[in-house]
N, C-alpha and C positions, 0 to 999 in steps of 0.2 A: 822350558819351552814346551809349550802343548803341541803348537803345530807352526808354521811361516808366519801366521799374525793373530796368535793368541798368545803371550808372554805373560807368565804368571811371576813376579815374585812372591818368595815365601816369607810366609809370617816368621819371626825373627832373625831375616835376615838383614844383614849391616849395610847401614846407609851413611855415608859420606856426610859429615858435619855442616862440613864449606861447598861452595857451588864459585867453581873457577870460572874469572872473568871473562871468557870465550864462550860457558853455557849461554843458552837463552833463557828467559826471565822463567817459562815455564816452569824448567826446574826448582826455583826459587818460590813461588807461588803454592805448586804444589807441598813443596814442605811444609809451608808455613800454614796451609790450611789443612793439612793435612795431622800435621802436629795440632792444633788447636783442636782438632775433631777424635784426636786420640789414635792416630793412625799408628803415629810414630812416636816413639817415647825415646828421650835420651838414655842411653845405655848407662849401667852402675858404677862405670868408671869412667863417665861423661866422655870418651874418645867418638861416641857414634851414635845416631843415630838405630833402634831397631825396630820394625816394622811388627804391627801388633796383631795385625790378618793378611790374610795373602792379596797381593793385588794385581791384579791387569794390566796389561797392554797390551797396542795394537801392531808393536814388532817389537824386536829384540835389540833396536840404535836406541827406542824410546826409554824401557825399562832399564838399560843399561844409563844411557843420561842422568836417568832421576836417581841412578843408585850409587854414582861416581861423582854427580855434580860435573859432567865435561861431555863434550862432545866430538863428534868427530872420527870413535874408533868402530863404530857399527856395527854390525853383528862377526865381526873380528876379534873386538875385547871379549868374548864369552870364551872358556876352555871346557870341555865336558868334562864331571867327575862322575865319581859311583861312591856308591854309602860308604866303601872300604879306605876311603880318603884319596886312591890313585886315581889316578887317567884314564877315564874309558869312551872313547869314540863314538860306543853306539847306546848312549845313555842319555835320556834328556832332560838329566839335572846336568845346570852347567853355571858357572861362577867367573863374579866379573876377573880377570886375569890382568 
């Protein structure tokens, strides 16, 4: 998170294969053009999705959607980490949870 509505995911981060039938098509769309444009490339061990440059969004319910394929957990599903792999509060790297 940059700021309330700048949401950067980072380039090789893990994206969610499937998009569960409750997403909106959004999520579906973007993959798929997204993938074709080389955004996203299937992982070495085909389980995922990883993202090949960093990308945007305009909140943190959106970026979380496109990277779990589901909806609904809004800026809830985020936990904050720090580079040292723990928990830290006042860091604004944070991972879908």
């Amino acid at each position: 998170r940059r700021s309330e509505t700048d949401w950067l995911l980072l380039r090789g981060s893990e994206i969610r294969l499937d998009v569960v039938p409750s997403a909106n098509a959004l999520a579906s769309y973007l993959r798929a053009a997204w993938h074709h444009a080389g955004l996203l490339e299937l992982s070495g061990d085909g389980r995922h999705y990883v993202l090949t440059r960093d990308v945007a969004f305009g909140s943190g319910s959106a970026a979380l959607h496109f990277a779990v394929g589901a909806k609904g957990q809004g800026r809830g599903g985020w936990q904050p980490i720090d580079p040292d792999g723990g928990v830290d509060p006042d860091t604004p790297a944070l991972i879908a949870a």
